[in-house]
N, C-alpha and C positions, 0 to 999 in steps of 0.2 A: 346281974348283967346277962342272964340265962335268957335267951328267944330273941335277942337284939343282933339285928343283922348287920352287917358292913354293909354302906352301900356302895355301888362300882363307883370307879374314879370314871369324873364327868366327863375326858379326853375322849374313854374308850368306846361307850355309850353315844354321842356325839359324834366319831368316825364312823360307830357301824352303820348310822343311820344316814349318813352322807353315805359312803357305798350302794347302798340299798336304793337311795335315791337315785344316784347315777347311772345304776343298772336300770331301772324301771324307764328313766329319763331316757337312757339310749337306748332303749329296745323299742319304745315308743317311739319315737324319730326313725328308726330303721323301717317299723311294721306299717307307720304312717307313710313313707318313704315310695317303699313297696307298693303298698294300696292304691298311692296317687300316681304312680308309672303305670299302672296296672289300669286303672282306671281312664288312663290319657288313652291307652297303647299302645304307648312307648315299649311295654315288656308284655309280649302273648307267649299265652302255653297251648301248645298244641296237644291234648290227652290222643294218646294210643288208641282209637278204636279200633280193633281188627276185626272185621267182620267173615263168615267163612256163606261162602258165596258159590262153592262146591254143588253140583247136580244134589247130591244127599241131602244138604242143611237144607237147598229149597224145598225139595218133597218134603222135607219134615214140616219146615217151617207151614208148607200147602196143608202138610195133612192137621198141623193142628189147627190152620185157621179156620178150617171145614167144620171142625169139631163144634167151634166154639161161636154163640151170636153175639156178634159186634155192636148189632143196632141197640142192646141191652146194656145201660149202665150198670158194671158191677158190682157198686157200692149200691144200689137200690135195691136187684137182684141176682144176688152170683149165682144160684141156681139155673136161672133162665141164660144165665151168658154162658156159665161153662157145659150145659146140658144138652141146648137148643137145638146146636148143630147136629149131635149126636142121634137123638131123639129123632128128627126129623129126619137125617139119613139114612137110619139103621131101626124102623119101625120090627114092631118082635113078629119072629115068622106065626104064622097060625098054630104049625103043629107044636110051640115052646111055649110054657109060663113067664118066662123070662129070656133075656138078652142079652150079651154085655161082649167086652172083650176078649175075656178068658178062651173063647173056642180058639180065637186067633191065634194064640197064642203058643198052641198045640201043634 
């Protein structure tokens, strides 16, 4: 009689799966619920966007748009989008091999 399991009484086995079903059952009617007010809009979310609209954020915001060409998709070439502007405004002076931010920085 060694390896022979009990099996559970059928009651218990039986309730749990009715539980489980009801959960599933009412969380679905809630989430459906939801969706379809949401959907009517009957219920709007309005997300928090705060924007900072500050003299500073616009220079920055200016100074990176400068940087960057817009007319260039990024996905075809992000070199040319994030480079363009750069390149084109800040040509290397005669007397340098090179150019970049760094002096600015000093």
């Amino acid at each position: 009689m060694e390896g022979e399991t009990v099996p559970e009484p059928r009651g218990a086995a039986s309730k749990a799966t009715r539980i489980a079903l009801g959960v599933f059952v009412s969380g679905t009617v809630v989430l459906g619920t939801a969706l379809f007010l949401v959907s009517q809009g009957l219920i709007k979310f309005h997300p928090k966007q705060q924007y900072c609209l500050t003299a500073e954020c616009i220079e920055a915001a200016a100074g990176i748009l400068s940087k960057i060409n817009q007319s260039v998709d990024p996905c075809e070439n992000f070199y040319r989008f994030a480079c363009d502007g750069w390149i084109y405004n800040n040509p290397i002076p005669e007397d340098m091999s090179n150019y970049g931010v760094y002096p600015w920085l000093r």
